[in-house]
ROSE-4610 file (N, C-alpha, C; in Angstrom, 1 decimal, always signed):
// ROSE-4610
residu = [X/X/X/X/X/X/X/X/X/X/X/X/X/X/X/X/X/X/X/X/X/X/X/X/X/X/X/X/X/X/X/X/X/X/X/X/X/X/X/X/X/X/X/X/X/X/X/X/X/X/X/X/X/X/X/X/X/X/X/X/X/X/X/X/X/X/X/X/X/X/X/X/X/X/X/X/X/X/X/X/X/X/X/X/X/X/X/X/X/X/X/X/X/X/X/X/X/X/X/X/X/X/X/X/X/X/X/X/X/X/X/X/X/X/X/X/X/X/X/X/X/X/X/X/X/X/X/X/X/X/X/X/X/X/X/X/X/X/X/X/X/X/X/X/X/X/X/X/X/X/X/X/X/X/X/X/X/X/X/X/X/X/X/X/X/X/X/X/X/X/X/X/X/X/X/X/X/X/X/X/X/X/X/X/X/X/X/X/X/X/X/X/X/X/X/X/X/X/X/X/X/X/X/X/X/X/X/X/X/X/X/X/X/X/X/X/X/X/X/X/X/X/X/X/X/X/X/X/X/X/X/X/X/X/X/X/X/X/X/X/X/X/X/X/X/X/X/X/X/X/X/X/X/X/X/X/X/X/X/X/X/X/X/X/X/X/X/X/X/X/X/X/X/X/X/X/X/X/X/X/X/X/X/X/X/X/X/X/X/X/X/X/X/X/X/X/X/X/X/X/X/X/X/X/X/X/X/X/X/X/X/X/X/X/X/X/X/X/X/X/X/X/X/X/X/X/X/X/X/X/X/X/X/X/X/X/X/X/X/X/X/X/X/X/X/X/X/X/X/X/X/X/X/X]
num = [1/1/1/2/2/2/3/3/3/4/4/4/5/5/5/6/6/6/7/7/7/8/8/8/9/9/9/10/10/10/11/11/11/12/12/12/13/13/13/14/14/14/15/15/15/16/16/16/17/17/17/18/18/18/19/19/19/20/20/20/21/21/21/22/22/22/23/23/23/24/24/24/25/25/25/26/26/26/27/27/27/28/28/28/29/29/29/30/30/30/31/31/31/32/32/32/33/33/33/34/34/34/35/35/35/36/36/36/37/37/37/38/38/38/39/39/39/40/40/40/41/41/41/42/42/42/43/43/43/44/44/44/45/45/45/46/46/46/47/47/47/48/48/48/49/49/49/50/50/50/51/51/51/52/52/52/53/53/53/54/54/54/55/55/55/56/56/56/57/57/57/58/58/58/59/59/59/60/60/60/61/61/61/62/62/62/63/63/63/64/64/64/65/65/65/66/66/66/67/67/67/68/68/68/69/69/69/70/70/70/71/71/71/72/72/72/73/73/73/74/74/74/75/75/75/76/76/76/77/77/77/78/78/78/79/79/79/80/80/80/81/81/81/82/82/82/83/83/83/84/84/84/85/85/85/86/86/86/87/87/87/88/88/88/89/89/89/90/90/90/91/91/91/92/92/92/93/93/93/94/94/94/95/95/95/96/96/96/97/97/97/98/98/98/99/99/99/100/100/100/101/101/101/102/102/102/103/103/103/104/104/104/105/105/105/106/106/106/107/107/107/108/108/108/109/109/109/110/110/110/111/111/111/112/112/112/113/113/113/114/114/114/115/115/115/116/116/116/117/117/117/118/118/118]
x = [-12.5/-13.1/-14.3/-15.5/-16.6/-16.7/-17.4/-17.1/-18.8/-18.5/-20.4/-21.0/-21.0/-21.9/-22.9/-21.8/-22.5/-23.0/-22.4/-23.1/-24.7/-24.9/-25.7/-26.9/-26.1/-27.3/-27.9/-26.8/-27.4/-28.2/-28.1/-29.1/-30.4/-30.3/-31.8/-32.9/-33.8/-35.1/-35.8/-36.3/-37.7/-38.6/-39.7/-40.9/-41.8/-42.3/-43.2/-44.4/-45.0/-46.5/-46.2/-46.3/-46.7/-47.3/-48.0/-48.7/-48.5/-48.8/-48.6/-50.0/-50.3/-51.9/-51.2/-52.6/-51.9/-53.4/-52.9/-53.4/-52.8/-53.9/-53.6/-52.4/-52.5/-52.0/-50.6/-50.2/-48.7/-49.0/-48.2/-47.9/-47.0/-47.7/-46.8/-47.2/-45.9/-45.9/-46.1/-47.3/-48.0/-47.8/-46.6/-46.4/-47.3/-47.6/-48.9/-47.8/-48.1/-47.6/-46.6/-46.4/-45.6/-46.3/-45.7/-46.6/-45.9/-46.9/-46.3/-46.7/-46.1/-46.6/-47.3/-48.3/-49.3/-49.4/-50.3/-50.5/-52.0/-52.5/-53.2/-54.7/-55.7/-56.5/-57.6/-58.7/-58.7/-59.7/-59.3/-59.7/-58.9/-59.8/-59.0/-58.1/-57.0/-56.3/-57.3/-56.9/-57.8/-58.5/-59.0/-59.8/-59.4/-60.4/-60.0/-60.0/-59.5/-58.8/-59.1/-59.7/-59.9/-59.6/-58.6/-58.0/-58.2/-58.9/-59.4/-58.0/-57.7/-56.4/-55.3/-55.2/-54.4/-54.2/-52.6/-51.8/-51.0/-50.7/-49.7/-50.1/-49.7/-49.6/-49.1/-47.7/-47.0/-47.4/-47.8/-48.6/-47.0/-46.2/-45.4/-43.8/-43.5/-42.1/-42.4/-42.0/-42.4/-43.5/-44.8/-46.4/-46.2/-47.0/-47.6/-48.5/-49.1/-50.3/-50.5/-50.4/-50.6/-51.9/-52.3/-53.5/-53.7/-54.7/-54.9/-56.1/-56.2/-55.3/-55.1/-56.1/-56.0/-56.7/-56.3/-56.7/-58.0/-59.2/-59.9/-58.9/-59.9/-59.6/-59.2/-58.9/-59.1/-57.7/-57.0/-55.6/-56.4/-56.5/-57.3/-56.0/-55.9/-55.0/-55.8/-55.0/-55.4/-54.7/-55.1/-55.0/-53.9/-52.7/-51.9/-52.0/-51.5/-51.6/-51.9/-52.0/-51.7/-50.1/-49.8/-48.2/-48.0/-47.1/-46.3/-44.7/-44.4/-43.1/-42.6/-40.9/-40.1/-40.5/-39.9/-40.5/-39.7/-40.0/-39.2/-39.1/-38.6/-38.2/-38.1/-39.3/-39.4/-39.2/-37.7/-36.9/-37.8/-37.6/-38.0/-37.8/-36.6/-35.8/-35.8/-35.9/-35.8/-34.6/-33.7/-32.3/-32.5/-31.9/-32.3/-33.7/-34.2/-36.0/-35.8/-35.4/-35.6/-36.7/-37.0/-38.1/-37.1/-37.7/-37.2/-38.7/-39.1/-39.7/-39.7/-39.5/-39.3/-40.4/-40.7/-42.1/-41.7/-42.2/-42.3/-43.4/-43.2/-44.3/-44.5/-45.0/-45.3/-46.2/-45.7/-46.6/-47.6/-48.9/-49.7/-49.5/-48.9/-49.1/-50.1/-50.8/-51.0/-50.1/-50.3/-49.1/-50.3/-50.0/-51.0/-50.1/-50.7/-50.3/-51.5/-50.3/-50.8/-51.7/-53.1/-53.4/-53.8/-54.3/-54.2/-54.3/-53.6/-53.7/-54.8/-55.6/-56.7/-57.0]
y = [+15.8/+14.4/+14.5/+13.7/+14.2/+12.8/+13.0/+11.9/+11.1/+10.1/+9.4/+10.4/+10.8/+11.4/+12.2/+13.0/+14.5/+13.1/+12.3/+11.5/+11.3/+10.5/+10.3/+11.3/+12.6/+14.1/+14.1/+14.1/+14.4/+13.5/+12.5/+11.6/+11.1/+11.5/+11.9/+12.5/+11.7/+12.5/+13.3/+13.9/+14.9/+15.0/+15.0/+15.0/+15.3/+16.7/+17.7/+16.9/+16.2/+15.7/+14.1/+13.6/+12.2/+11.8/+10.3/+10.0/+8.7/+8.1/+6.7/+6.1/+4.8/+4.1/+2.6/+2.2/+0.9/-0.1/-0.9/-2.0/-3.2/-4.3/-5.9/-6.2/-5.0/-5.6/-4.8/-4.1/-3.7/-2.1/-1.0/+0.3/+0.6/+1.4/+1.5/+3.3/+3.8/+5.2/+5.6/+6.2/+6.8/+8.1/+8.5/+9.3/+9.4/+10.7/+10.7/+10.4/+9.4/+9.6/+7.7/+7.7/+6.7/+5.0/+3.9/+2.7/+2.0/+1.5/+0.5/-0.8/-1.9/-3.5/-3.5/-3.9/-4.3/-5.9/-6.1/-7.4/-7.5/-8.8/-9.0/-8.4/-7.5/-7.0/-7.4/-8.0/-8.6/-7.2/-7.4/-6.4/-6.3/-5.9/-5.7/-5.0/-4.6/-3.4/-2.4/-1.9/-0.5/-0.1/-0.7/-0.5/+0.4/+1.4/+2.6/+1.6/+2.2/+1.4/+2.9/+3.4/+4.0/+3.5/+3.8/+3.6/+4.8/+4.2/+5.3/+5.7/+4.4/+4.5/+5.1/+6.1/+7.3/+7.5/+7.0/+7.3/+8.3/+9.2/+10.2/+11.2/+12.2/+12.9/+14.3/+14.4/+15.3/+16.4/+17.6/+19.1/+19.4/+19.9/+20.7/+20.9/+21.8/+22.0/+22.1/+21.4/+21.0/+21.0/+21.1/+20.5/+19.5/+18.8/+17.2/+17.2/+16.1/+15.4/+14.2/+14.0/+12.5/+12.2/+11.1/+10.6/+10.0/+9.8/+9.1/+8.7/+7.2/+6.7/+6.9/+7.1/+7.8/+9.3/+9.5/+11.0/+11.2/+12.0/+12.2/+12.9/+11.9/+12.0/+10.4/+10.5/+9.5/+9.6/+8.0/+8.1/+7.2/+7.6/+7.4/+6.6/+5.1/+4.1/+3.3/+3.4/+2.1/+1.1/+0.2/-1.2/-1.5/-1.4/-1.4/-3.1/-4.5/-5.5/-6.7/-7.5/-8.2/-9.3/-9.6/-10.3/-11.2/-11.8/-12.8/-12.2/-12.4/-12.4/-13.9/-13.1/-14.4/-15.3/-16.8/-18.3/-18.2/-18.6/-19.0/-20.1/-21.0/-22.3/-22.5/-23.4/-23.6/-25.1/-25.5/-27.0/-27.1/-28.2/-28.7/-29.7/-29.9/-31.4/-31.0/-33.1/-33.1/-34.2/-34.1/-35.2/-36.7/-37.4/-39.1/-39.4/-39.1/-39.6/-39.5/-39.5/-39.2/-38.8/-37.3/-35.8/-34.9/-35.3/-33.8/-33.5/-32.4/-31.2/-30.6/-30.5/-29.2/-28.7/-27.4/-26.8/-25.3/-25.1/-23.5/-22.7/-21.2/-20.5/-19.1/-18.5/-17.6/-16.3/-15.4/-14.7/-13.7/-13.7/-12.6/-11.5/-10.2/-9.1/-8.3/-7.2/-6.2/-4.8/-4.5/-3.3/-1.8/-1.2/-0.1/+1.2/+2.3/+3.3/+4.4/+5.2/+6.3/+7.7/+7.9/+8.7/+10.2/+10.2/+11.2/+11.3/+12.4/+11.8/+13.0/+13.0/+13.5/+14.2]
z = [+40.2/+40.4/+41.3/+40.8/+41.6/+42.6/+43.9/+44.6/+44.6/+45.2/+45.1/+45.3/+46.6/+47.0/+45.8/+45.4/+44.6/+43.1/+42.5/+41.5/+41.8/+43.2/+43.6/+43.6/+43.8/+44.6/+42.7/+41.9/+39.8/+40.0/+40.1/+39.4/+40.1/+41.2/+42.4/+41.7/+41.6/+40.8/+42.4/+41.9/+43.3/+42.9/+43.5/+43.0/+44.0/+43.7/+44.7/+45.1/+44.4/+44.7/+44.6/+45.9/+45.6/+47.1/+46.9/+48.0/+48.8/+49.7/+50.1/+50.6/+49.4/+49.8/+50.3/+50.5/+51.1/+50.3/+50.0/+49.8/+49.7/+49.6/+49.4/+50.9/+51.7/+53.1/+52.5/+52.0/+52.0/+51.3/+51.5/+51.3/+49.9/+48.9/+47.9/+47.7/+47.0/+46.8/+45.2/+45.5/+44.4/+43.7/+42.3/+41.9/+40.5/+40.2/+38.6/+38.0/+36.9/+35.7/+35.4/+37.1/+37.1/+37.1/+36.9/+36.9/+38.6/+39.0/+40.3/+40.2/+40.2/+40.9/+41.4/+41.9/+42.9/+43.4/+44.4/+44.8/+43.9/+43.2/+42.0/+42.7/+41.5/+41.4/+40.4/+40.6/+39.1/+38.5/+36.9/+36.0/+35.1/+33.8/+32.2/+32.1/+31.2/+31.1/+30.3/+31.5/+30.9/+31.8/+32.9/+33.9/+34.9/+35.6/+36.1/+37.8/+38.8/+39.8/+40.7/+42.0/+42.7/+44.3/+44.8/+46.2/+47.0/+48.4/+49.2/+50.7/+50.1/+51.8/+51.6/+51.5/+51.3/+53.4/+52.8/+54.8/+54.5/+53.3/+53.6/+52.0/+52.0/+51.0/+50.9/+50.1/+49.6/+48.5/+49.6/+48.5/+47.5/+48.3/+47.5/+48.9/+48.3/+49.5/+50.2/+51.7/+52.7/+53.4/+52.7/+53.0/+52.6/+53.8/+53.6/+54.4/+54.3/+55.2/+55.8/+56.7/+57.3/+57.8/+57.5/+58.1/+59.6/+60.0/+61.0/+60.9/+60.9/+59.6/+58.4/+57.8/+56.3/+56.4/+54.9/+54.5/+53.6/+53.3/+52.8/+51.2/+50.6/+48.8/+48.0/+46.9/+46.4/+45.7/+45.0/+44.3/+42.9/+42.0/+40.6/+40.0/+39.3/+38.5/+37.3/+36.4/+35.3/+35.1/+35.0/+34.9/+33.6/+33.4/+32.5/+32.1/+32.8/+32.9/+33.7/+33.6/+34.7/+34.3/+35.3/+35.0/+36.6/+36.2/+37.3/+38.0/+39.0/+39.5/+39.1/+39.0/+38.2/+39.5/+39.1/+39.9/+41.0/+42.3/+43.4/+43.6/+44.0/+44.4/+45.6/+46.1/+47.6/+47.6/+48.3/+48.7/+49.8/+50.0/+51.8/+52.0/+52.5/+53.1/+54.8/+54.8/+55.9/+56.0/+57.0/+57.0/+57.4/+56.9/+57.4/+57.1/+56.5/+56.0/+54.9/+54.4/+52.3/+52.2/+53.0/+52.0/+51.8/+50.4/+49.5/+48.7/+48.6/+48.4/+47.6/+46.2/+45.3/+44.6/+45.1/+44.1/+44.1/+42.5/+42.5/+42.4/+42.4/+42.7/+41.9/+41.7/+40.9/+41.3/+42.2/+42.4/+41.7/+41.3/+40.7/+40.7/+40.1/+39.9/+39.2/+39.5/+38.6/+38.4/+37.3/+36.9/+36.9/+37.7/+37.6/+37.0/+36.3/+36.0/+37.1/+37.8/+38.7/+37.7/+37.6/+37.0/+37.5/+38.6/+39.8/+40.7/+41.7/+43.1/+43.5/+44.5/+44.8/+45.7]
């Protein structure tokens, strides 16, 4: 009988090369090949997307690179779509006054595909 742990170690992907950029104010990790959410970008699908703020980057077993603050090179993406986060619902009451509040919201995404890291 195999216990979590060792389930967990099979089904663990690794991945020698990957990077961490930061944009739109928040940090996402950039593997080739893979697609990430983003905070909205505007541009067609299809459009080529070049990010210079590279704060970290993984060569291979146990090389890496850290920036201060970033690293020289570039992380190359295309523009797969643009889309929405599902709706949130923002209440806002207040007690004994009869405010109530109800609006929703929809945050902008773009969906990038990672094409190379640099």
């Amino acid at each position: 009988m195999s216990t979590c742990r060792e389930v967990l170690m099979v089904h663990q992907e690794k991945y020698d090369r990957y990077a961490i950029f930061a944009t739109g104010g928040k940090q996402y990790q950039a593997i080739e090949g893979k697609t990430v959410a983003i905070e909205k970008i505007n541009g067609e699908a299809g459009a080529i997307l070049e990010f210079d703020s590279v704060l970290f980057r993984k060569l291979g077993e146990g090389q890496f690179e850290v920036g201060t603050p970033v690293l020289p090179g570039k992380i190359t993406a295309s523009i797969v779509k643009q889309t929405k986060d599902p709706k949130l619902i923002v209440f806002k009451f207040k007690r004994r006054n009869k405010v109530r509040v109800k609006n929703g919201h929809r945050q902008p995404k773009t969906v990038i595909r990672i094409e190379k890291i640099a």
